[in-house]
C-alpha positions in Angstrom: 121.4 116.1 -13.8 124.7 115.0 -11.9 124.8 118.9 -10.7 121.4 118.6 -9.5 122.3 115.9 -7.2 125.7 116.5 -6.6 125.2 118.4 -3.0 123.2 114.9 -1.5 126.3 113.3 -1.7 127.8 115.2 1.2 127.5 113.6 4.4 125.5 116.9 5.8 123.0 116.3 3.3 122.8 112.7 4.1 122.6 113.4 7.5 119.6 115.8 7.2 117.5 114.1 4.8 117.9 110.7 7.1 115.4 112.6 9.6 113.8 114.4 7.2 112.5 111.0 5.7 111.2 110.4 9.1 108.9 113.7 9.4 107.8 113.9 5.8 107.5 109.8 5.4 107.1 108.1 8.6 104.7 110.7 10.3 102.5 111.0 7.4 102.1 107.1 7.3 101.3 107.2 10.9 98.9 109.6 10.5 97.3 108.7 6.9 97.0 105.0 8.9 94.9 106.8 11.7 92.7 108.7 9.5 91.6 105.6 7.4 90.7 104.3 10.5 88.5 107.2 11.4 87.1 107.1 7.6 86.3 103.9 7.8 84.5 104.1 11.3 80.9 104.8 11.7 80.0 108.1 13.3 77.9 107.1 16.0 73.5 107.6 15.3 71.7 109.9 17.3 70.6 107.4 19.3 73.9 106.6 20.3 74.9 110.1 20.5 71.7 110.3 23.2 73.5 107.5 25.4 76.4 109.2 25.4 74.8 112.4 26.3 73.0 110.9 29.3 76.2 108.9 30.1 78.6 111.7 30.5 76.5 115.2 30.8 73.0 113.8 32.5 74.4 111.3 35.1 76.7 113.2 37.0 73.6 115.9 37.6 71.1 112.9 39.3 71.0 113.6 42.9 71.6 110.5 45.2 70.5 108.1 47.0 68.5 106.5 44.4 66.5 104.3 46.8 62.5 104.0 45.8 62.1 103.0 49.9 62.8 106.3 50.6 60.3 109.1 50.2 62.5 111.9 50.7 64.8 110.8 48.0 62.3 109.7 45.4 60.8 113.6 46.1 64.4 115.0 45.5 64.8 113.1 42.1 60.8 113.5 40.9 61.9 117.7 41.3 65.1 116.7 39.4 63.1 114.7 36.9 60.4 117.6 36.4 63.3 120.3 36.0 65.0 118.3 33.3 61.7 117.7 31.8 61.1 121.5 31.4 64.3 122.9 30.7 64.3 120.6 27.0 61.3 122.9 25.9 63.2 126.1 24.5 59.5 128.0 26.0 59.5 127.2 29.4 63.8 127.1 29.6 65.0 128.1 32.9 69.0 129.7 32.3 69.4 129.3 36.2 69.1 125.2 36.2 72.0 124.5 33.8 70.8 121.1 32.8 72.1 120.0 29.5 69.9 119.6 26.2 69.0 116.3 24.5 69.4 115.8 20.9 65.6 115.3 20.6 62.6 117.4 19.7 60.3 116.8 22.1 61.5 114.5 26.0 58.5 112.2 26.6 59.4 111.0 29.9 62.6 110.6 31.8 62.2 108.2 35.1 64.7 106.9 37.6 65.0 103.4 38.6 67.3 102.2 41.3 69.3 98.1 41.7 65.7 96.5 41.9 64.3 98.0 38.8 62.4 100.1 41.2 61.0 103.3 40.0 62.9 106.0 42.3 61.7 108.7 40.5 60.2 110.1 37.4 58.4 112.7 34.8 55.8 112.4 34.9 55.5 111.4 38.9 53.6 108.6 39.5 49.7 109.1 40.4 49.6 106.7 43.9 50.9 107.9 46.8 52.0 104.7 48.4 55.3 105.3 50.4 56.7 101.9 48.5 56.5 101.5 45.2 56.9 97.1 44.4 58.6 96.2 40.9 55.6 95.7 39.2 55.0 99.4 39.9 57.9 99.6 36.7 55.9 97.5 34.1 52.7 99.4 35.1 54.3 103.0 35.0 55.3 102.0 31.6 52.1 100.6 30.4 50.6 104.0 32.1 53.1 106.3 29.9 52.1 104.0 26.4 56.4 103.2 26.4 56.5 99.7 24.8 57.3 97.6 28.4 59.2 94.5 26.7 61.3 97.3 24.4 62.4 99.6 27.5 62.6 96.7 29.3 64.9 95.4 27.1 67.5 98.5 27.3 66.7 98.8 31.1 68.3 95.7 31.6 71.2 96.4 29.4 71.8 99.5 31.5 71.3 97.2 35.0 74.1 95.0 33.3 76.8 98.0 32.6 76.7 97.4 29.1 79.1 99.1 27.4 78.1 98.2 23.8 75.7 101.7 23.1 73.8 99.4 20.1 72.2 97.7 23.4 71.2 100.6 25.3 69.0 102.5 22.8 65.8 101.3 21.2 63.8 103.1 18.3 60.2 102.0 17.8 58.1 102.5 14.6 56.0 104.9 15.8 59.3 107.1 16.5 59.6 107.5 20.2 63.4 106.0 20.8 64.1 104.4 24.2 67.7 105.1 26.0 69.0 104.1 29.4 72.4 104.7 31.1 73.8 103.1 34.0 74.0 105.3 37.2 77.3 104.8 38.7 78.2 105.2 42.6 82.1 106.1 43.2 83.4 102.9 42.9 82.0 102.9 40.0 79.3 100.4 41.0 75.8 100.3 39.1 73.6 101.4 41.9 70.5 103.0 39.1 69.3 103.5 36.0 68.9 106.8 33.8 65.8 106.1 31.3 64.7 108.3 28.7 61.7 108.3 26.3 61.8 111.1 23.8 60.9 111.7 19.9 62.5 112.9 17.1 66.5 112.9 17.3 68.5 115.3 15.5 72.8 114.6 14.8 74.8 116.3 17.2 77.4 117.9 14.9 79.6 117.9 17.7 79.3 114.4 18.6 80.6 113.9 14.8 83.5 116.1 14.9 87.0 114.8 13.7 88.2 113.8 17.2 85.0 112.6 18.3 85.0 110.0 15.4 88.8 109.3 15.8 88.3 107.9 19.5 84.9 106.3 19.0 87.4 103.3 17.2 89.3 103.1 20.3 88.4 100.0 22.7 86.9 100.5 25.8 86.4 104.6 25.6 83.6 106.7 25.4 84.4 110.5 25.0 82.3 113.1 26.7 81.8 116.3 24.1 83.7 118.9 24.8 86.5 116.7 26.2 88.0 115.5 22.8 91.1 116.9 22.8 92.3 116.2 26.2 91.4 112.4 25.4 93.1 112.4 22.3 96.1 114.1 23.7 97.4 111.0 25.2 97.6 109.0 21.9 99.0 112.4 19.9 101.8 111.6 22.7 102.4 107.9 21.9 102.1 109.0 18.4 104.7 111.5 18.8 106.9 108.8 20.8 106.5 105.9 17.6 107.8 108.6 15.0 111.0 109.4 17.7 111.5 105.8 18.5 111.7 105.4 13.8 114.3 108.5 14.0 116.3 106.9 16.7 116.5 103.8 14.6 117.3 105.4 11.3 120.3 107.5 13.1 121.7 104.8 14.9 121.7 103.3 11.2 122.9 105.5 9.9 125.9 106.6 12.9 127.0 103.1 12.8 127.5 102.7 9.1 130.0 106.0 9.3 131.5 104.6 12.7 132.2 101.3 10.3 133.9 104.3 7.7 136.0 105.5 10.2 137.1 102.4 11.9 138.7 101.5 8.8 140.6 105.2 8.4 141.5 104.5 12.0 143.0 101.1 11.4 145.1 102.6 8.1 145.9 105.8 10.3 147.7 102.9 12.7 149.5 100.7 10.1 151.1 104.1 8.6 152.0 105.1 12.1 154.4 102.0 12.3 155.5 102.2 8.5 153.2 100.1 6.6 152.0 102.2 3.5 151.1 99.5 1.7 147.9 99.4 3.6 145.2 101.6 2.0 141.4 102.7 2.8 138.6 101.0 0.8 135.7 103.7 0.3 134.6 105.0 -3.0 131.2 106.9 -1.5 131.4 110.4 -2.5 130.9 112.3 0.3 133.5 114.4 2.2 134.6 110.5 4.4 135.1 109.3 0.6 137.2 112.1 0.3 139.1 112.3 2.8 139.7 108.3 2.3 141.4 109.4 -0.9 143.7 112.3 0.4 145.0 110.0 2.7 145.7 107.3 0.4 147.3 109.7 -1.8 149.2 110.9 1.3 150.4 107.4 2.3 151.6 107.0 -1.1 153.5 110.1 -1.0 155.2 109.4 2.4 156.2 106.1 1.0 158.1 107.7 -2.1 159.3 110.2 0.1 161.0 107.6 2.5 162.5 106.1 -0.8 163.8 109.0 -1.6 165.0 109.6 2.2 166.8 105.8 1.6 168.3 106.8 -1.5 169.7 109.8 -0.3 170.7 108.4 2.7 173.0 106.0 0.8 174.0 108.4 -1.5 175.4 110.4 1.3 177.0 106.9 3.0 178.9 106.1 -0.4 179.8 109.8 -0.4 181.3 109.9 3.2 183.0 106.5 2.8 184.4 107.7 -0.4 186.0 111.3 1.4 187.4 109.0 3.9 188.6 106.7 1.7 190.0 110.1 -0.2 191.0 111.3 3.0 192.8 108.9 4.5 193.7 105.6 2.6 194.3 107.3 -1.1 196.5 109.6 1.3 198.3 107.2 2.9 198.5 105.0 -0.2 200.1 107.5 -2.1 203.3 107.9 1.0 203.4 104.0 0.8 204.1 104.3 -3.0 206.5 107.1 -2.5 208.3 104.9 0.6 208.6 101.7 -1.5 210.4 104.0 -4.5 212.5 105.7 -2.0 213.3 101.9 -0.9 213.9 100.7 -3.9 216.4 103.7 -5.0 218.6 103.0 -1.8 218.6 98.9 -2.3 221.9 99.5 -4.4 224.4 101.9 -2.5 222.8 102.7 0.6 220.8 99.0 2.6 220.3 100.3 5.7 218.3 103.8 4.4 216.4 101.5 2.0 215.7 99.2 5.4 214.2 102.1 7.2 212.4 102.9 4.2 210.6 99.4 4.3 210.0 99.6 8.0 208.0 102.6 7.7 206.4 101.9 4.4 205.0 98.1 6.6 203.6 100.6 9.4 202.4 103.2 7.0 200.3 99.5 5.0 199.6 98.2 8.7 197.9 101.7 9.2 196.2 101.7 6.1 194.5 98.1 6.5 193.3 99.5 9.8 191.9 102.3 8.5 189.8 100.4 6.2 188.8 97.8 9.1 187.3 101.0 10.2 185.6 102.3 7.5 183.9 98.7 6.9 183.0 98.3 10.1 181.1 101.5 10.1 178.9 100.3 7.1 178.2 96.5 8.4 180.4 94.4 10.9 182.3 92.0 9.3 182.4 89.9 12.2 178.4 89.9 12.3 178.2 88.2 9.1 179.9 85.1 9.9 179.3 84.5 13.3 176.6 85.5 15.8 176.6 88.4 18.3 177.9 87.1 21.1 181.2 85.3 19.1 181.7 89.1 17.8 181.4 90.8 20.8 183.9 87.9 22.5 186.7 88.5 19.3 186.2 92.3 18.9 187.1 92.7 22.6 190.2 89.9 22.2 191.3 92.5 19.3 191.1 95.8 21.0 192.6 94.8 24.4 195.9 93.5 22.4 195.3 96.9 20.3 195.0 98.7 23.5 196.8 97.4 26.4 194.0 97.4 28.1 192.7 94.0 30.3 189.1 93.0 29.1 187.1 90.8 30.8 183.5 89.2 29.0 180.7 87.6 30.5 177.9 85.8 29.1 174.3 85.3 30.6 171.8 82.9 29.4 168.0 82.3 29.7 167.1 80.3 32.4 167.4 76.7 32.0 164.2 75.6 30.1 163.9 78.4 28.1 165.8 78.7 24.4 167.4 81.9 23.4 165.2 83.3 21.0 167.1 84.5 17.9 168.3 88.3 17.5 167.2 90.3 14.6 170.5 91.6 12.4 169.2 95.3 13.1 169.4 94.3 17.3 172.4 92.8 16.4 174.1 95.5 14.6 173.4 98.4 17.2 174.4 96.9 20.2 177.8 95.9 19.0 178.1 99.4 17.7 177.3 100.3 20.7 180.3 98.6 22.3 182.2 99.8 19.9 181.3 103.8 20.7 181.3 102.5 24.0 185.3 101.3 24.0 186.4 103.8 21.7 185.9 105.9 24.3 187.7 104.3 26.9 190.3 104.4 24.6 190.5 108.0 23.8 189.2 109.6 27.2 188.9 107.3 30.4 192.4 106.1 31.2 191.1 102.8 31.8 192.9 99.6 32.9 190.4 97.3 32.9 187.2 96.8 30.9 184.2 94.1 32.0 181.7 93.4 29.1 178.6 91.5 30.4 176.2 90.2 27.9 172.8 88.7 29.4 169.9 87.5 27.5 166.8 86.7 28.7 163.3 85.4 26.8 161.7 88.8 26.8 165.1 91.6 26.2 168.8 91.6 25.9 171.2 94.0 28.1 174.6 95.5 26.9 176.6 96.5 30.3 180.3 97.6 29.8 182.0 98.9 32.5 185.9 100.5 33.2 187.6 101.6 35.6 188.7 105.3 34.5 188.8 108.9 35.9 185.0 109.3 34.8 183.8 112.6 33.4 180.8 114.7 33.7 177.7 113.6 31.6 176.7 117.1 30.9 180.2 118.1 29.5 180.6 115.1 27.7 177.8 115.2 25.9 178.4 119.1 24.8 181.8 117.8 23.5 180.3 115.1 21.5 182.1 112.0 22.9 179.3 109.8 20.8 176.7 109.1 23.9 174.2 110.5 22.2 174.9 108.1 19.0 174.6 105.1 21.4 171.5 106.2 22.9 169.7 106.9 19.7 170.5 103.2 18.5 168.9 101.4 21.1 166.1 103.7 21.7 165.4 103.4 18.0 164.8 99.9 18.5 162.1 100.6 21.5 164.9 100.3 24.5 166.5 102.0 27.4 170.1 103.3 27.5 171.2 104.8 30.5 175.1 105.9 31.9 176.5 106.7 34.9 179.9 107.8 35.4 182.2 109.0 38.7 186.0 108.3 39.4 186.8 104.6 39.4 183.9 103.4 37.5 182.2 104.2 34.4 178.8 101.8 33.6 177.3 102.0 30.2 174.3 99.7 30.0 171.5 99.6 26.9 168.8 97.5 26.9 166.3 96.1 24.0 163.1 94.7 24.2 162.8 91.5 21.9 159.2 92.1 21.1 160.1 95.4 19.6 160.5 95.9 15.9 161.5 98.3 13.4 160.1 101.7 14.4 160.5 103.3 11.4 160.5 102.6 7.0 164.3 103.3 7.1 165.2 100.9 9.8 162.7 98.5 8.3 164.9 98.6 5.4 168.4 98.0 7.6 166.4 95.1 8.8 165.6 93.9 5.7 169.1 94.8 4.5 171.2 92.8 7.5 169.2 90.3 6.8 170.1 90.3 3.1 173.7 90.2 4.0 173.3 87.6 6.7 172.1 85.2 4.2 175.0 85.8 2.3 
């Protein structure tokens, strides 16, 4: 069973069966709502059918003016009246006067009456030949045709009024003959007549009953002329069309945001591992291919983080190695002459002082040489001078040392934030680089520039700290010196590591190192996250 429904956990699937829930779900509700509606819903009698027969097919055919003071119109519409008359008797049809055919057996009398409930004209025509006709003329017509006068009346009326309700326009008697009248509209739509009917024996108009007709009968307000139902029920197909769209829309936003929510969070991880943090991971156990891919990264971040372990341990595997083949190098060496120097010494205290003397001398330069080259090699793990005072102090008291080392004049100057604002504390790491930077920085002058005078100047504001040194050497080209690897690169990479600018400039009488670091910088990196964490381990100390 898990196989069965193991592809709907993709996100494809998901995807496609979110808007195929709207066609197979949502449209059929729509639809299975409308067609209740039409069960439900009457179809309209044959005597309503009628109406709407004479309303939409019959009126437009009445020739106008429908005035009963006018002899020459009440002519036109007692020809019309006659014609319409004939053509329902399937005998005497006429093809050529395309009038359209009641739903009734036999068409008793059909008369026209204008505003005043004036007959205008009729089938069959009246018998007097007075040129105006009064409104009594109406009642007495009626009486004359044996049409029930209060029950026409009554739908007469109705008709005068615009009704709209088709229960009020239509009568059926008991002997049969059914009344119907429908108002004669002018083209604003303005009752200016009525259309009256008196036939027998109505038959259903299947057309009248058909599936569309019924669905818009419900619908306030309209009456649908046969043959027009699907061009009236087009519009509402349309809004119907629109409501299931408008349900899709919804469900996919839905269903967008909620992966847009998934993704946020990968996005959010993706940035806390870009600056080192592994320990953040993604919280999604959905199956499909974001649950996934939420789990190959967090099994990636956790392999990048042993990996940078490793990276530290070998890193300081490779320190202790290289301070023990300098140590091997250099101090076992040069311990191993002193030993030699103080036995020579000691052989020559007896018969020969002044040999054992010189032996002495040189065995004190050869331990004075070896302490230095320890202060080296200690110096190159973590300054000394940096864990018992702060930066500035050891900047001040390395440059005291190497000018007296040197020869060289050394001059240090000291900037401070502006008054009001406190010096914000340096992080170890900060600390560290730039005074190995000044050391890189001197060595140099020292083994290359020829310098007689050095100027350190220190400045630090709220926001950074600036390293300047500057000496007064024979320069040298930047290209060519870094090719021959006089350690500018080394300085640049430690205070860009730390998010800051390093920039040199060097011609005959002046040499300018400066590097500069941001204070809102931190760690870029795991490994230097673990130096910081380190210095500040030893700082404590």
């Amino acid at each position: 069973m898990q196989r069965v429904f193991q592809p709907f956990h993709k996100l494809q699937w998901q995807l496609s069966l979110s808007y195929l829930l709207v066609v197979v779900i949502a449209t059929p509700i729509l639809f299975g709502t409308g067609l209740a509606l039409v069960t439900l819903t009457p179809s309209p009698t044959p005597a309503q059918q009628l109406v709407q027969l004479l309303s939409h097919s019959v009126m437009p055919l009445v020739p106008h003016p429908i005035d009963s003071q006018d002899a020459a119109a009440r002519s036109r519409l007692n020809v019309w009246a006659s014609n319409f008359v004939l053509n329902q008797h399937p005998v005497k049809e006429d093809k050529s006067l395309q009038v359209p055919q009641l739903n009734a057996a036999e068409t008793l009398a059909v008369v026209v009456i204008d505003s005043a409930g004036r007959v205008a004209g009729s089938n069959p025509a009246l018998s007097s030949g007075n040129t105006a006709i009064d409104p009594a003329s109406l009642a007495f017509f009626l009486q004359k045709l044996r049409i029930n006068g209060p029950a026409a009346q009554q739908v007469i009326q109705a008709a005068l009024a615009n009704e709209q309700n088709l229960t009020k326009l239509v009568n059926t008697l008991s002997d049969g003959q059914t009344l119907a009248a429908a108002p004669l509209l002018d083209t604003r739509q303005d009752v200016n007549g009525v259309l009256f009917v008196s036939v027998r024996g109505l038959r259903n108009d299947p057309q009248a009953s058909s599936l569309l007709s019924k669905l818009l009968v419900w619908l306030p307000g309209r009456e649908v002329q046969p043959g027009t139902e699907f061009t009236t029920f087009l519009p509402y197909a349309l809004l119907l069309l629109l409501i299931c769209s408008v349900i899709g829309t919804i469900f996919g936003m839905l269903t967008a945001r909620r992966i847009t929510r998934r993704l946020q969070r990968i996005t959010s991880a993706a940035h806390a591992w870009s600056e080192g943090n592994f320990q953040v991971h993604v919280s999604d156990q959905a199956a499909d291919e974001l649950g996934q891919l939420t789990q190959d990264l967090n099994r990636m971040a956790q392999h990048i983080e042993k990996l940078f372990g490793a990276q530290q341990q070998l890193a300081s595997l490779e320190e202790r190695q290289r301070v023990a083949r300098d140590l091997h190098d250099s101090v076992k060496q040069q311990a191993f002459a002193l030993t030699l120097l103080i036995g020579a010494a000691q052989s020559h205290l007896l018969d020969n002082l002044p040999a054992a003397q010189t032996q002495l001398q040189k065995a004190g330069e050869l331990s004075d040489q070896i302490r230095q080259e320890l202060t080296a090699i200690l110096q190159q793990l973590r300054p000394v001078a940096l864990t018992e005072q702060n930066l500035q102090t050891a900047l001040r008291a390395y440059l005291a040392q190497w000018s007296q080392q040197t020869g060289t004049v050394c001059e240090y100057q000291a900037t401070s934030p502006s008054a009001g604002t406190e010096a914000a504390a340096l992080h170890p790491a900060i600390e560290e680089a730039l005074f190995r930077v000044l050391q890189e920085a001197l060595g140099n002058v020292a083994r290359h520039s020829q310098a007689s005078r050095v100027q350190v100047q220190f400045a630090q504001e709220p926001d950074q700290v600036c390293l300047r040194i500057t000496d007064n050497g024979k320069g040298f080209a930047l290209e060519q010196a870094t090719d021959n690897g006089h350690g500018l690169a080394n300085m640049r990479e430690r205070v860009e590591e730390y998010g800051g600018t390093f920039h040199i400039s060097s011609m005959a009488g002046e040499t300018v190192v400066t590097g500069c670091i941001s204070l809102a910088q931190k760690c870029r990196d795991v490994e230097s996250e673990k130096a910081c964490e380190r210095t500040d381990h030893h700082s404590s100390r």
